[in-house]
N, C-alpha and C positions, 0 to 999 in steps of 0.2 A: 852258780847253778841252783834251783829251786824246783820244788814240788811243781807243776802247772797243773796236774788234776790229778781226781782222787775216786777211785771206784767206779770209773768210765766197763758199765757192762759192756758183754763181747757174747754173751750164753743167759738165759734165761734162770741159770742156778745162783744164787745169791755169794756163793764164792765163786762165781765166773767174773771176777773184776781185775782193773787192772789199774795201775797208776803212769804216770806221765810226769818227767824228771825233764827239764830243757837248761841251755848255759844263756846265758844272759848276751840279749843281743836279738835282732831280729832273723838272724841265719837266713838263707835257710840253709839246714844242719842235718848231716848224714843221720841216720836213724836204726836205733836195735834195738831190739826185743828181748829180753834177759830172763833168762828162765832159772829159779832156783828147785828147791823141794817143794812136794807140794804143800798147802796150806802156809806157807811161810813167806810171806811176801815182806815182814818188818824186817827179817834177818838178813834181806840184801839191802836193803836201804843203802848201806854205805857203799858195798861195791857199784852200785847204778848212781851214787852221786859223784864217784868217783871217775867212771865213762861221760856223765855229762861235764862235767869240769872240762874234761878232753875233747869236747865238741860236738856230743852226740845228743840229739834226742832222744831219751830209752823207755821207753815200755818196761811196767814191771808187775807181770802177768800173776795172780794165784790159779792155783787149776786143783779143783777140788777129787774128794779121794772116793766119793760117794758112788759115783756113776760106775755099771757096771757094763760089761767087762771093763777092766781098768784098762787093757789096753783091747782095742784100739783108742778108749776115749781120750785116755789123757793126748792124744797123738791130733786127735782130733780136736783137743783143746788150744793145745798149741796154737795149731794152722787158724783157728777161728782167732785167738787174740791177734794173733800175726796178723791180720788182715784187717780187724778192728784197729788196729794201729796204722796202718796206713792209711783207711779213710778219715784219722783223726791227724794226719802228717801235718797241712795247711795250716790250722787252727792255732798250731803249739810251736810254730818256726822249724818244722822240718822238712824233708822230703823224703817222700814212697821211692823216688828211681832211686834211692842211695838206702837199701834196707839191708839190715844184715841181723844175724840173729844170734844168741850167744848162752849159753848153758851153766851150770855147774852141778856134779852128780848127777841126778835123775834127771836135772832140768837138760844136761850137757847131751843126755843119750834122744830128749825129743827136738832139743835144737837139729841136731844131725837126721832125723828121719823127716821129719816136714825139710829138709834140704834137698835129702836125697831120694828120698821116695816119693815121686811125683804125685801118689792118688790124695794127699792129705790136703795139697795147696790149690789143686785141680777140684777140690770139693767146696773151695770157699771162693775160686771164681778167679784167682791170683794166679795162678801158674807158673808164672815168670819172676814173681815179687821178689823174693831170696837173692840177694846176687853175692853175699859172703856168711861164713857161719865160724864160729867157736865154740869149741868144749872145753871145761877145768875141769881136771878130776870124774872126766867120764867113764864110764863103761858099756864097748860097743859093739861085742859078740858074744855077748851071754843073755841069751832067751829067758823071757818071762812068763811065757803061755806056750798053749797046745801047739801052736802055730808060733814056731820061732822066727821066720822073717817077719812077723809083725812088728818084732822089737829091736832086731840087727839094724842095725844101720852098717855094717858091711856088706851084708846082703842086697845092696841097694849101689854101689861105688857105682860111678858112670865115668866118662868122660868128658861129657857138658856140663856136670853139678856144679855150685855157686864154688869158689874158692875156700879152702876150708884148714881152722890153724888147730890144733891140739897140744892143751899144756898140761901136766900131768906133776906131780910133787916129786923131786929126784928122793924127797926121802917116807912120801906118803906110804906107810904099810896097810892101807886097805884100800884103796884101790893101785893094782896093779900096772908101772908104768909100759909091762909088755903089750898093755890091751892097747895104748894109746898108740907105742910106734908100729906095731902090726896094721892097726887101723889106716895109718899115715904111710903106710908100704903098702898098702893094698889100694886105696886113693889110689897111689903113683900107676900100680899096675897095671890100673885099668884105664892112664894117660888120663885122671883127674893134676889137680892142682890141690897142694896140702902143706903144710908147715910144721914141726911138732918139736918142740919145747921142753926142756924139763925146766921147774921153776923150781928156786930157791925157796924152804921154809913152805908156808900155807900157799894151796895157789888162788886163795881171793884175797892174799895182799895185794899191797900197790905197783911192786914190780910185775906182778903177773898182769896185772890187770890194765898195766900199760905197755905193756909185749902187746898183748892183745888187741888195743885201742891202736899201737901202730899199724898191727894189720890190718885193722878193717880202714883206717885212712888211708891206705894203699890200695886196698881192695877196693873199696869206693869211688875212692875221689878218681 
């Protein structure tokens, strides 16, 4: 697996870039988006080379702190890399119909709202792109603004939504593994598709991270 590009814009802000991780071989190879904290795109490095080893072309989005309101933009960041990544699918060995998206902390709770809240991806012209999503370590019923379902991503559960897995640290003391399996009962509730996890140790080690990479081969392929 190898870098294949490096600060492919998506937004016109100079931390609107993103990188592009592929596995060696001409594929074509299922494809995610990997969304960490913002401004920190070196500190996933290894978990997004880690997914491409496993077969995926990944997208590896920063999305800057500046713009304001922060949400909806950051939400709005997302959906525009997501979608820059798929008109760069061809170029780097992968494919757009095989797209999935995948989180951790802050990144984990925008993977889930560009999945399931349709106005995000319906803005960048994709609507359909999504067809699996992961969160580690997310949090996804506690509000950030005046306007709380801006930021729930339970407020949004469907029944059509992409396939969707949640891993959470059985021994993580800051973020809470309640928020993860309530999330993942309430998916079921509303006759979504859901999977949820508690990982062993950190969940952007490598067991977590290949839990995860099995489901989106499932999910995809």
């Amino acid at each position: 697996m190898r870098r294949v590009a490096h600060d492919l814009p998506y937004g016109e802000d100079p931390r609107q870039r993103l990188d592009l991780y592929a596995p060696h071989g001409p594929g074509p190879w299922p494809m995610l988006v990997f969304f960490g904290e913002p401004d920190a795109r070196e500190q996933y490095e290894p978990a997004v080379l880690a997914l491409a080893a496993r077969g995926f072309v990944v997208a590896l989005p920063d999305y800057p702190v500046t713009r304001l309101p922060l949400f909806p933009a950051q939400i709005a960041d997302a959906a525009m890399a997501t979608a820059e990544t798929a008109r760069n699918a061809a170029d780097h060995g992968g494919d757009a119909a095989r797209l999935g998206v995948m989180g951790h902390g802050a990144g984990a709770g925008l993977a889930m709202m560009i999945s399931l809240d349709r106005r995000y991806m319906a803005a960048v012209d994709q609507p359909n792109l999504i067809r699996a999503a992961a969160g580690l370590a997310g949090v996804y019923g506690v509000a950030q603004t005046t306007d709380p379902t801006w930021t729930q991503p339970v407020a949004y559960v469907r029944p059509n939504a992409p396939a969707i897995w949640l891993g959470y640290g059985a021994d993580d003391d800051t973020v809470v593994a309640a928020d993860a399996v309530t999330f993942g009962q309430r998916i079921g509730a509303a006759g979504g598709r859901s999977e949820v996890h508690a990982c062993s140790g950190r969940t952007l080690d490598l067991p977590a991270l290949k839990d995860a990479a099995g489901f989106f081969h499932r999910a995809l392929d």
